[in-house]
C-alpha positions as CSV (number, residue, x, y, z in Angstrom):
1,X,88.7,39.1,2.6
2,X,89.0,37.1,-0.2
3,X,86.0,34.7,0.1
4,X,84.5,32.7,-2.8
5,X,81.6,34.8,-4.0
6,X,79.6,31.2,-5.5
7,X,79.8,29.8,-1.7
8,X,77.2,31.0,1.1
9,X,79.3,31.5,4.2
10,X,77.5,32.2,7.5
11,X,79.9,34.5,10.0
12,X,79.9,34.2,13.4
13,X,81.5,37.2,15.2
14,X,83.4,35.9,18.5
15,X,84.3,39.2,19.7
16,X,80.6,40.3,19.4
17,X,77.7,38.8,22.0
18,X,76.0,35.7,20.1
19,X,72.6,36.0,18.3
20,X,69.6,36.3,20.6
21,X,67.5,33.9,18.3
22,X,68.0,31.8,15.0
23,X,70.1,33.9,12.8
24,X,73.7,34.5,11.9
25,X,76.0,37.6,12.6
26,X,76.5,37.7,9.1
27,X,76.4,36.2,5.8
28,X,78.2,36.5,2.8
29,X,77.4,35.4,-1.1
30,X,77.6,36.6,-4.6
31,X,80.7,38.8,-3.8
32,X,78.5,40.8,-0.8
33,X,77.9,40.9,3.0
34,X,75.1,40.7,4.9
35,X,75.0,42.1,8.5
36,X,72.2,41.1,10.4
37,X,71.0,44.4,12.8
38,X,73.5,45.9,15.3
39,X,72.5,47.2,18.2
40,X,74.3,49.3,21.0
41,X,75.0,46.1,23.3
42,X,78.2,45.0,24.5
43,X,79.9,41.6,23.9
44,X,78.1,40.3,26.9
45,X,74.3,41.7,25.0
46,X,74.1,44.2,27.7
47,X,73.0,47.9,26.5
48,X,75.6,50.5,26.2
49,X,75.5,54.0,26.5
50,X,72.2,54.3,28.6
51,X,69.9,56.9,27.8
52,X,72.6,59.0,25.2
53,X,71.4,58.5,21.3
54,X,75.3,59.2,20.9
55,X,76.9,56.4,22.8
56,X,74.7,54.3,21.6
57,X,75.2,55.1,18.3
58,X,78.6,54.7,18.4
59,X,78.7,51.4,19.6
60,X,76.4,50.1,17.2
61,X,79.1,51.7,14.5
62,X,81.9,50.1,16.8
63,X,79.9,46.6,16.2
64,X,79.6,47.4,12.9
65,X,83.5,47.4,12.6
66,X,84.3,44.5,14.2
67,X,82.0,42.7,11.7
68,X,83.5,44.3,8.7
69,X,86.9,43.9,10.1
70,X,85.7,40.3,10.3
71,X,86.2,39.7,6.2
72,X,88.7,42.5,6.0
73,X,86.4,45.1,5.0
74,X,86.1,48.6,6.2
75,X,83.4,50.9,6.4
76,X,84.4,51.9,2.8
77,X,82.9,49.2,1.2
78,X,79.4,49.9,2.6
79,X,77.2,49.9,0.0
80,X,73.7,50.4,2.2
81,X,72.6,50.9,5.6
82,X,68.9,50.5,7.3
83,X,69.0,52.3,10.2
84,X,66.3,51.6,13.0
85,X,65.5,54.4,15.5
86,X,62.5,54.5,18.4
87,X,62.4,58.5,17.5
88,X,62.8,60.3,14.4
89,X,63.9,63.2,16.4
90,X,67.1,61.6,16.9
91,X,68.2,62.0,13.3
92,X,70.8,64.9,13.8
93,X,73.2,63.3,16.6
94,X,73.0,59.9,14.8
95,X,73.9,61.6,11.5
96,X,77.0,63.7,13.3
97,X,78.1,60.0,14.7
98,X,77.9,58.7,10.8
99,X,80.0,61.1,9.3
100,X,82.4,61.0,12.1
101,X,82.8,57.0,10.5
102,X,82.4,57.6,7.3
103,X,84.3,60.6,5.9
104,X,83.8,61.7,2.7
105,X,81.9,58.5,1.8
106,X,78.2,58.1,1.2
107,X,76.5,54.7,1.6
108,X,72.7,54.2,0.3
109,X,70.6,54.5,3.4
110,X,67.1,54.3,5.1
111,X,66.2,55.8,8.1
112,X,62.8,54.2,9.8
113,X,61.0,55.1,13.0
114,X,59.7,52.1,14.9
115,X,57.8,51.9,18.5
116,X,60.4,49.7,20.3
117,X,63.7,47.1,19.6
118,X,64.7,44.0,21.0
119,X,67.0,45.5,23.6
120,X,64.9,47.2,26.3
121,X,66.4,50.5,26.2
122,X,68.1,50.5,23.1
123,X,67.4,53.6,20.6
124,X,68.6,52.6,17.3
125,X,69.7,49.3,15.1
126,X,71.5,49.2,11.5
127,X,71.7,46.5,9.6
128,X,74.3,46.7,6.8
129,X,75.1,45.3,3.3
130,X,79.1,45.9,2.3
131,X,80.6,44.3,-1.1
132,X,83.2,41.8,0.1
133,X,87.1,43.3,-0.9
134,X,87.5,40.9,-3.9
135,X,83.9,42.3,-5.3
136,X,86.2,44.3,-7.9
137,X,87.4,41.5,-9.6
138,X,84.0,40.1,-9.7
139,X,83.3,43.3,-12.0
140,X,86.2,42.9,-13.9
141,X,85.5,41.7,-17.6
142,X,88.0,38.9,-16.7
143,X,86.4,36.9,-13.8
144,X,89.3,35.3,-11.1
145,X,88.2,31.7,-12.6
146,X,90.3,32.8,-15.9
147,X,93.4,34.0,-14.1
148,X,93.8,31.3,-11.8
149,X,93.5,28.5,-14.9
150,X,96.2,31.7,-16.8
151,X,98.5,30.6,-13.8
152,X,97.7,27.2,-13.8
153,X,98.7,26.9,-17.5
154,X,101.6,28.7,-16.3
155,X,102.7,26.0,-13.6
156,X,102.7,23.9,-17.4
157,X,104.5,26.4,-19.4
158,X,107.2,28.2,-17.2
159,X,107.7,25.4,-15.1
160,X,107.2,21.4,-16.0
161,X,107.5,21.9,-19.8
162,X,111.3,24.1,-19.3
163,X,112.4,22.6,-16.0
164,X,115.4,19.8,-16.3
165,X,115.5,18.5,-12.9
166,X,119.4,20.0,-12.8
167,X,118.8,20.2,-9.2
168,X,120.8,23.6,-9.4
169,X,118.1,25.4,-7.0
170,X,118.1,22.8,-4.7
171,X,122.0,23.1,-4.4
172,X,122.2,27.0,-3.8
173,X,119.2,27.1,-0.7
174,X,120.8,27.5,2.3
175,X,117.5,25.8,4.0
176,X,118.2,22.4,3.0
177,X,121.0,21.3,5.7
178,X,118.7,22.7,8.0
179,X,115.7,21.0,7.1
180,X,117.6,17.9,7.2
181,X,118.2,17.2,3.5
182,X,121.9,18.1,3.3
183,X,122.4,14.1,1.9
184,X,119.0,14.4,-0.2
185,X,119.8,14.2,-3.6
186,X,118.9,17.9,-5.0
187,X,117.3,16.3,-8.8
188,X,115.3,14.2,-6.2
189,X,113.8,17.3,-4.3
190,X,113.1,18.6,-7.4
191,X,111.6,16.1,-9.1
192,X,109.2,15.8,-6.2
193,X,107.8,19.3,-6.3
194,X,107.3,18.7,-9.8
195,X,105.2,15.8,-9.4
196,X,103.4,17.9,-6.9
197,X,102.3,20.4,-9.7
198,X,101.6,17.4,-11.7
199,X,99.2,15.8,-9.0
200,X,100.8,13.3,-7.4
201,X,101.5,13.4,-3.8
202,X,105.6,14.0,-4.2
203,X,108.5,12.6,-2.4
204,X,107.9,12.9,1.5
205,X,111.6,14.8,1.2
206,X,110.1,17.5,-1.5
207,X,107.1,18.1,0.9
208,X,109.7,18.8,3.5
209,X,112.0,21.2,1.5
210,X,108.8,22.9,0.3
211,X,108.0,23.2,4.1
212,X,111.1,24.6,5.0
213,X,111.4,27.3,2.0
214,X,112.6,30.7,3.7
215,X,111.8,33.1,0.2
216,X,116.2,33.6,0.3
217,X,115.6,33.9,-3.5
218,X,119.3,32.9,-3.9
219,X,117.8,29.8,-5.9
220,X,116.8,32.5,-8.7
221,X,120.0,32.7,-10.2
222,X,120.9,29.4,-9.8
223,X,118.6,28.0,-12.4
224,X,120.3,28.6,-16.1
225,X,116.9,27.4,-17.6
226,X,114.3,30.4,-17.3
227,X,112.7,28.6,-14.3
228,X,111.8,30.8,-11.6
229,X,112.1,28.5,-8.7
230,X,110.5,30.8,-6.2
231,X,107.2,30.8,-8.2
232,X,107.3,26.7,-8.2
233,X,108.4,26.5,-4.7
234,X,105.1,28.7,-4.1
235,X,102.9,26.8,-5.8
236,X,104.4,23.5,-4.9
237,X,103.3,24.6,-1.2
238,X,99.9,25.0,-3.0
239,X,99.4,21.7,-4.8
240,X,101.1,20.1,-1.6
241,X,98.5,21.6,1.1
242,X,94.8,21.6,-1.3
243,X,96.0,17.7,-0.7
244,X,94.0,18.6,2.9
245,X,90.5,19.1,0.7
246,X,89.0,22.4,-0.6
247,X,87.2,23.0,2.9
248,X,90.8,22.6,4.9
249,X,92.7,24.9,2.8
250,X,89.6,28.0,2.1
251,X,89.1,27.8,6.4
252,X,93.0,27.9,6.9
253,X,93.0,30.8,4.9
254,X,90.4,32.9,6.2
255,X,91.9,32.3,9.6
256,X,95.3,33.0,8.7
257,X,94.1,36.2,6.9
258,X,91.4,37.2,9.6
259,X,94.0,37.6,12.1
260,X,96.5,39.6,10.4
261,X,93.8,41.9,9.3
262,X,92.5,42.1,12.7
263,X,96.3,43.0,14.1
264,X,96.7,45.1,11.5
265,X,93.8,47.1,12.4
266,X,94.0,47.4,16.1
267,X,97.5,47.8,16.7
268,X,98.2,50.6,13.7
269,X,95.1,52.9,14.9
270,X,96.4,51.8,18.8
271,X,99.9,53.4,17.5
272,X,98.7,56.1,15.8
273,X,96.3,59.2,16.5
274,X,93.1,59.7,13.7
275,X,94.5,62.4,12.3
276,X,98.2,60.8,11.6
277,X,96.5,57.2,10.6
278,X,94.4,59.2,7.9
279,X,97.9,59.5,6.1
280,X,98.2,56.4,5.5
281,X,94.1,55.6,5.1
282,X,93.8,54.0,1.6
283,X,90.7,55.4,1.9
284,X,92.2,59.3,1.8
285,X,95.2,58.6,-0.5
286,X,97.0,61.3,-1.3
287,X,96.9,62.8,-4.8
288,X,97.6,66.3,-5.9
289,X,94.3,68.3,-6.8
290,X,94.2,68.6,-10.4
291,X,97.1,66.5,-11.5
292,X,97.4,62.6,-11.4
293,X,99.7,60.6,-9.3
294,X,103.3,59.8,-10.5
295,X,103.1,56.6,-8.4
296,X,101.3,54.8,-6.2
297,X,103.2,54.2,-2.5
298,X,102.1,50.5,-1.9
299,X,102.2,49.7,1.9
300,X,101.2,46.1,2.0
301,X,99.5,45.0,5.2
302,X,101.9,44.4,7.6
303,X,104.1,47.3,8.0
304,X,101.2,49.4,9.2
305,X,102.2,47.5,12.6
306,X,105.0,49.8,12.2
307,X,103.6,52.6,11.3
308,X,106.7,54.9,11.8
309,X,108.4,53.5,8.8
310,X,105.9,54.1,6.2
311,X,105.2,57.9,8.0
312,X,108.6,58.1,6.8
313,X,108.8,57.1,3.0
314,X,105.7,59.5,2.8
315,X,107.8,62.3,4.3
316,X,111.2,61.6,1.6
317,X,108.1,61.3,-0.9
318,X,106.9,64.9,-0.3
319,X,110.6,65.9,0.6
320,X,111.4,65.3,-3.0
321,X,108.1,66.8,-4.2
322,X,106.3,63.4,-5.6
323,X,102.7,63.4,-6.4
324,X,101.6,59.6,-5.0
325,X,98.6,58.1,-3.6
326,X,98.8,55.5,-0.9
327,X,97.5,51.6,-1.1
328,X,97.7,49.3,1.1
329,X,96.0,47.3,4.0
330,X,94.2,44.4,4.2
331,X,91.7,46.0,2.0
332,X,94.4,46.2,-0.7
333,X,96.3,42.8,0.2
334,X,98.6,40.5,-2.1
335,X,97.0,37.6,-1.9
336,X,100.1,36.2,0.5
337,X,98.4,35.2,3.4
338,X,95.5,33.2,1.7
339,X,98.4,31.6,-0.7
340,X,100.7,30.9,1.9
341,X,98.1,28.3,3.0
342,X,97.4,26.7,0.1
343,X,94.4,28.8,-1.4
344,X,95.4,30.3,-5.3
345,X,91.9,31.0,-5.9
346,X,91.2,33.4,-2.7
347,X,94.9,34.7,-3.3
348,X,94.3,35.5,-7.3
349,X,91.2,37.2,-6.2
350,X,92.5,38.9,-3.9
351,X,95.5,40.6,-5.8
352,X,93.2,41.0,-9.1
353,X,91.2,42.9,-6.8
354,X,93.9,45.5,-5.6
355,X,95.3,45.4,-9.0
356,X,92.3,46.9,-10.8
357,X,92.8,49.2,-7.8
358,X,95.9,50.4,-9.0
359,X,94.9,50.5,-12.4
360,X,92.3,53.0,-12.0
361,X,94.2,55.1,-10.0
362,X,96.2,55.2,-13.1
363,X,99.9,56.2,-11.8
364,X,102.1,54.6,-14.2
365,X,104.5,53.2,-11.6
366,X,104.1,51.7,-8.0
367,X,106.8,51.7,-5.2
368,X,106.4,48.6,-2.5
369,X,108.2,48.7,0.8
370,X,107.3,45.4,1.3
371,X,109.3,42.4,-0.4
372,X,106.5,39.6,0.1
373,X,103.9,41.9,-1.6
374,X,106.6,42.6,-4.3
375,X,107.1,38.8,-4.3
376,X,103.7,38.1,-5.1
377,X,102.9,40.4,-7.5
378,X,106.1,40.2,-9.7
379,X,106.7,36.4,-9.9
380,X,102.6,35.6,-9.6
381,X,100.0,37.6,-10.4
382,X,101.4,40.5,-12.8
383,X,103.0,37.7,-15.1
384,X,99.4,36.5,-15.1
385,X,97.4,40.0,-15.3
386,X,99.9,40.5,-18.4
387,X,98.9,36.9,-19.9
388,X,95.7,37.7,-20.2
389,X,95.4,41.7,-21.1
390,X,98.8,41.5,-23.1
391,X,101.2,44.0,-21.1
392,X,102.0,44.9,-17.6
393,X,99.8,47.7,-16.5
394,X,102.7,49.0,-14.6
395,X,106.0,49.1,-13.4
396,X,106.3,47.4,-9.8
397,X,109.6,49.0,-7.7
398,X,111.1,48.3,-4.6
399,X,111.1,51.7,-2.6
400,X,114.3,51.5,-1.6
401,X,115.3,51.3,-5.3
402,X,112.9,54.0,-6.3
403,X,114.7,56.5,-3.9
404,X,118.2,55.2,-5.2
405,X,117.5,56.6,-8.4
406,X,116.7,60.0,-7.3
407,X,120.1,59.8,-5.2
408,X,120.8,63.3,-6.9
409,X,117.7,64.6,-5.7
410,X,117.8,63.7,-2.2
411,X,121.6,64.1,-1.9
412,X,121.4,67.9,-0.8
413,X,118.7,67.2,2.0
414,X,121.0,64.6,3.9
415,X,122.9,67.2,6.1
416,X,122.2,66.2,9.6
417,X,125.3,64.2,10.9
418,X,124.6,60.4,11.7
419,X,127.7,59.8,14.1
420,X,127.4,56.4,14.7
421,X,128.9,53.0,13.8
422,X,126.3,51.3,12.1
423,X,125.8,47.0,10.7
424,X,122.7,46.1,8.3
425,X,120.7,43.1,9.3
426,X,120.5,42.4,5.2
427,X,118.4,39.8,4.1
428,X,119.2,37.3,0.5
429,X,116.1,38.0,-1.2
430,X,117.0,41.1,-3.1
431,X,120.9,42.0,-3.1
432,X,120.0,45.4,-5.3
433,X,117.7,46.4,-2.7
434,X,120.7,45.6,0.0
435,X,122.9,47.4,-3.2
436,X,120.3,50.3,-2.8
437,X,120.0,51.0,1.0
438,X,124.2,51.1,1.5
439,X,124.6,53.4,-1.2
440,X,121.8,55.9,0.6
441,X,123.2,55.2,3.6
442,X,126.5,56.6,2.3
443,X,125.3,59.8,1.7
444,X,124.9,60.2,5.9
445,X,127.9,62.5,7.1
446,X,129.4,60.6,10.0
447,X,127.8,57.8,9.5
448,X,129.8,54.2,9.5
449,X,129.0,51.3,7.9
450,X,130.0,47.9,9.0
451,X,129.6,44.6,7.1
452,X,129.3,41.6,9.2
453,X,130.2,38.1,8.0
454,X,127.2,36.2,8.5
455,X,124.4,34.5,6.8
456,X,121.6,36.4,5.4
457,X,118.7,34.0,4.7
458,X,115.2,34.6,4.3
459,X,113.6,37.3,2.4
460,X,112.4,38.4,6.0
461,X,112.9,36.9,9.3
462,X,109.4,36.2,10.0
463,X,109.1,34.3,6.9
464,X,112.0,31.8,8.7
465,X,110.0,29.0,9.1
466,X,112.4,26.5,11.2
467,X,112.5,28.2,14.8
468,X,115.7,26.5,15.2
469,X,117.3,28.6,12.0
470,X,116.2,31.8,12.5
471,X,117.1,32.0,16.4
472,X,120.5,30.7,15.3
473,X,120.9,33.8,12.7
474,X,119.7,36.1,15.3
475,X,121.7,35.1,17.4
476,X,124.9,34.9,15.0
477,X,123.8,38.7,13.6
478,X,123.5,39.8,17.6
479,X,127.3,38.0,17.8
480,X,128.8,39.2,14.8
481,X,127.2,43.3,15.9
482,X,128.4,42.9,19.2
483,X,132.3,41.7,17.9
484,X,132.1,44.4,15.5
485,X,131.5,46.9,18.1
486,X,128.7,48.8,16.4
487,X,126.6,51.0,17.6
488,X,123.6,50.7,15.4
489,X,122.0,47.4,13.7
490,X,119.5,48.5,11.5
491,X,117.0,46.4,9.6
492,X,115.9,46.5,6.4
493,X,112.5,45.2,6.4
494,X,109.3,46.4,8.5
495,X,109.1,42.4,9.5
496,X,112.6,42.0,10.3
497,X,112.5,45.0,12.8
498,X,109.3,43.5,14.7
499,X,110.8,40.5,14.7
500,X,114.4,41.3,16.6
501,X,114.0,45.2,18.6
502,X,111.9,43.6,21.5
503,X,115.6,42.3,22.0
504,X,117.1,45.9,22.5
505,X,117.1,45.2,26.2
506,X,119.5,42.3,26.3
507,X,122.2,44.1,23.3
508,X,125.0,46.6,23.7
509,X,124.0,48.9,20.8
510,X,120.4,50.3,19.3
511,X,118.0,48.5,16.8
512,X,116.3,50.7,14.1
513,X,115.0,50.1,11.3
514,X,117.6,51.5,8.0
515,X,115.2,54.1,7.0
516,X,114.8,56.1,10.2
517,X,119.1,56.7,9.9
518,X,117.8,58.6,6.5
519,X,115.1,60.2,8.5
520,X,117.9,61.5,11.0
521,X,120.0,63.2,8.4
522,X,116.8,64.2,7.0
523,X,115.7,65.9,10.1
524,X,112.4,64.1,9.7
525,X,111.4,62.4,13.0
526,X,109.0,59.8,14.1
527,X,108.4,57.7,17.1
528,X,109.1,53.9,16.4
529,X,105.6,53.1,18.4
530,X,106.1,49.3,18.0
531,X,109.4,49.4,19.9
532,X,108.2,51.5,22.5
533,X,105.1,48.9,22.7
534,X,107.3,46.0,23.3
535,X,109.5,47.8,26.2
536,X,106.1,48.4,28.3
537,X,105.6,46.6,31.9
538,X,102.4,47.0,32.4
539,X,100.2,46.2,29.4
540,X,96.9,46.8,30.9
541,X,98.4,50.4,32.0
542,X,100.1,51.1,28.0
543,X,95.9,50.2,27.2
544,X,94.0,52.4,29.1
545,X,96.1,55.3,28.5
546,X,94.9,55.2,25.4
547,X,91.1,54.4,25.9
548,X,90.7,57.9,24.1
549,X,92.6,57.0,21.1
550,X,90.7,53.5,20.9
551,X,87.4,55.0,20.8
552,X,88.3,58.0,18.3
553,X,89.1,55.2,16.1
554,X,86.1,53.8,17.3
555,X,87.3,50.4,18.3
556,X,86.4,48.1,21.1
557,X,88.7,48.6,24.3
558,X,88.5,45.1,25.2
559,X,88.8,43.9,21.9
560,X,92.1,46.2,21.3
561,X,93.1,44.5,25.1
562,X,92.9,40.8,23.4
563,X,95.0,42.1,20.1
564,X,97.4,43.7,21.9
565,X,98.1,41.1,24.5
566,X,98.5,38.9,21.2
567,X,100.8,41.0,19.6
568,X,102.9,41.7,22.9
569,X,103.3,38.0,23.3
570,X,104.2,36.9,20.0
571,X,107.4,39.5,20.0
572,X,108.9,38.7,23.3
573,X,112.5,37.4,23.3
574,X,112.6,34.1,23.5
């Protein structure tokens, strides 16, 4: 979590039973987190696990998640551990609990004997201090204070000093009838975002076109001036919402954040056994022995929710024989969340952060399956990481165009016939990536593909923000599919797919995601876990058949109960 190392933040950890006396959960400052001692109590405070030195062992390390989880951390950025037991003799079981969490890494730690703890029964506490995941760009030569004023004086340079007011950009969004300003005048609406990133409060018509930005990108090559209008869009939203105060905006972030890392966390390791998730565990990664990664395979956060496609990419990766290392998770995040609502600082620390990441790993290109993390990075912080060292430190490629250029390569393995009539739900961001996935698709013996004359806005559906707009292109797509008489609609994006197959039930044909049609004529095969989530009926049921899975991946039940629920709801048709 991208928290502001000068600020001292005391956490409270709702999931967790509240502190028996006057002390915090937590507390984080100067770029680290401190977690007051854990013991093996549920969230009621009762003890758990009786009289077994295992269980409760576990549960303290389950507790010890949950707070880590709180900040997005993980139990790899534990830097030391004080761990509290009644008898020494205990040591061995304890210590086969801790490796179990830890894997291959080591944390500093102290193991003291004491006569008794604050939880009759209770047989060991831990109390932990983790560096917070923006604590590498603290202990970068170039603090996150400097890049943030790089991409201020950017706002100036690339934006207010070049930008005409031509209204061009405003013209070519397809958001603007639908946010009602369809009879605005477009020099108008851009003129107000200006005076946004000038600080002034901007036309109430400009915050409202800001508001409604879907990411479509079609504005890009509208602008004949060098402007990129999705980066002043972007930070128009910015300068429009730190208008709420400092306090407002940092909060709104850590929420908005905290709850996709929290998602992200239960419902990939709910989806996916230890040993599978460990694939994509930034944590493991995945370079050769001896040689060094041609490219890093940059998950983002959210497609980990659908795990199945990324299982995938890895697959085609080692299919063509591509040394890579995997990134990605909230651990590794873009910055998009905390910028989405308004806070550069916490987003620039953020992506500076998984940046120097991927700068050490030293692969000289990385592949992104995910657009917004693409997004961020191309039009926001790599410009700004370049500003300041003088070059890009490496080339950033959509996967989907990475695996285009090897076409030859991967040509001979496509043998398996696709026999089915199939439509792309496209989106407007990035028409070479659309470009990229029909030409793959091609290669499929039997397969059909359909176009469909609709509107393609958004750079993913979820990132629709008018309700009213994206149910109307769902609904248009689901029209257009069904006229067509296709068999297949496959999405593009990891967002789009959650987003529309919880609909499979009420359409006449299937809905997959593009890349598992490669996987079929690949013969690689994985079970699309998220759709097979949203088809259960009896949610409590889909939970406990998995109570052994939850506590491999030693997560709370209940807790994974709440997410779940969440996540269920969220996705149902509407």
């Amino acid at each position: 979590m991208a928290i502001d190392p000068s600020v001292r933040i005391e956490h409270r950890i709702a999931a967790l039973s509240a502190p028996a006396a006057h002390y915090a959960d937590a507390v984080s400052y100067g770029g680290l987190y401190y977690i007051s001692g854990v013991l093996p109590v549920d969230n009621g405070g009762a003890l758990f696990g009786g009289d077994d030195i295992t269980a409760q062992a576990e549960q303290v390390f389950r507790n010890i998640g949950t707070t880590l989880d709180q900040v997005g951390c993980s139990f790899a950025n534990v830097l030391k551990m004080t761990v509290f037991v009644t008898s020494i003799g205990d040591r061995a079981k304890i210590d086969a609990v801790r490796r179990a969490v830890f894997g291959a890494t080591k944390p500093a730690s102290t193991l003291v004997e004491i006569a008794a703890l604050a939880v009759p029964g209770a047989k060991i506490e831990i109390e932990v201090t983790a560096a917070l995941p923006d604590w590498g760009t603290m202990m970068m030569a170039i603090g996150r204070e400097q890049y943030v004023e790089v991409t201020t004086a950017r706002i100036k340079t690339e934006i207010l000093d070049i930008c005409t007011t031509c209204g061009k950009c405003a013209t070519a969004c397809p958001m603007t009838a639908p946010a009602g300003l369809d009879a605005a005048d477009p020099k108008a609406l851009v003129a107000g975002v200006l005076a946004m990133l000038g600080g002034e409060e901007g036309a109430p018509d400009s915050a409202r076109w800001v508001e409604a930005c879907s990411s479509s990108g079609v504005c890009v090559p509208a602008c004949d001036y060098g402007v990129d209008p999705m980066f002043m869009m972007e930070m128009g939203r910015a300068a429009m919402l730190r208008q709420r105060g400092a306090k407002q905006v940092q909060s709104d972030a850590t929420r908005a954040f905290q709850g996709m890392a929290k998602s992200v966390r239960y419902m990939s390791r709910l989806f996916l056994k230890p040993e599978v998730f460990e694939r994509l565990d930034p944590r493991a990664g995945r370079p050769s022995e001896g040689e060094p990664s041609e490219v890093i395979f940059y998950t983002g956060c959210n497609v980990l929710r659908t795990p199945h496609i990324a299982l995938i990419c890895l697959d085609i990766l080692d299919l063509l024989e591509i040394r890579y290392e995997v990134m990605g998770g909230p651990s590794h995040c873009c910055g998009s969340y905390q910028m989405l609502k308004g806070d550069v600082g916490a987003a620039t620390g953020m992506a500076m952060n998984t940046i120097a990441k991927m700068v050490s790993a030293a692969a000289p290109e990385v592949i992104s399956w995910c657009p917004s993390c693409k997004l961020q990075f191309s039009s926001t912080h790599l410009p700004t990481y370049a500003a300041v060292h003088g070059e890009m430190p490496f080339d950033f490629t959509a996967f989907y165009i990475y695996l285009e250029a090897r076409i030859e390569a991967l040509a001979p393995f496509m043998k398996n016939p696709v026999n089915r009539r199939v439509a792309l739900d496209e989106r407007a961001f990035d028409p070479q990536v659309n470009a990229a996935v029909r030409r793959i698709l091609g290669l499929i013996p039997g397969l059909e593909l359909v176009e469909l004359e609709v509107e393609h806005v958004g750079m993913m559906r979820n990132m629709i923000p008018l309700e009213g707009v994206k149910k109307l292109t769902r609904d248009a797509a689901f029209e257009a599919a069904t006229q067509a008489g296709v068999e297949t609609l496959a999405t593009v994006y990891h967002a789009c797919h959650r987003e529309i197959v919880s609909y499979s039930a009420t359409v006449s044909f299937e809905i997959v995601n593009a890349i598992e049609l490669i996987a079929d004529s690949l013969g690689i095969a994985y079970h699309d876990s998220f759709k097979e989530f949203q088809m259960v009926q009896d949610l409590d049921q889909y939970i406990d058949e998995r109570a052994e899975q939850i506590a491999h991946h030693r997560l709370s039940i209940d807790e994974a109960r709440t997410v779940a629920r969440n996540e269920f709801t969220a996705h149902r048709p509407a």
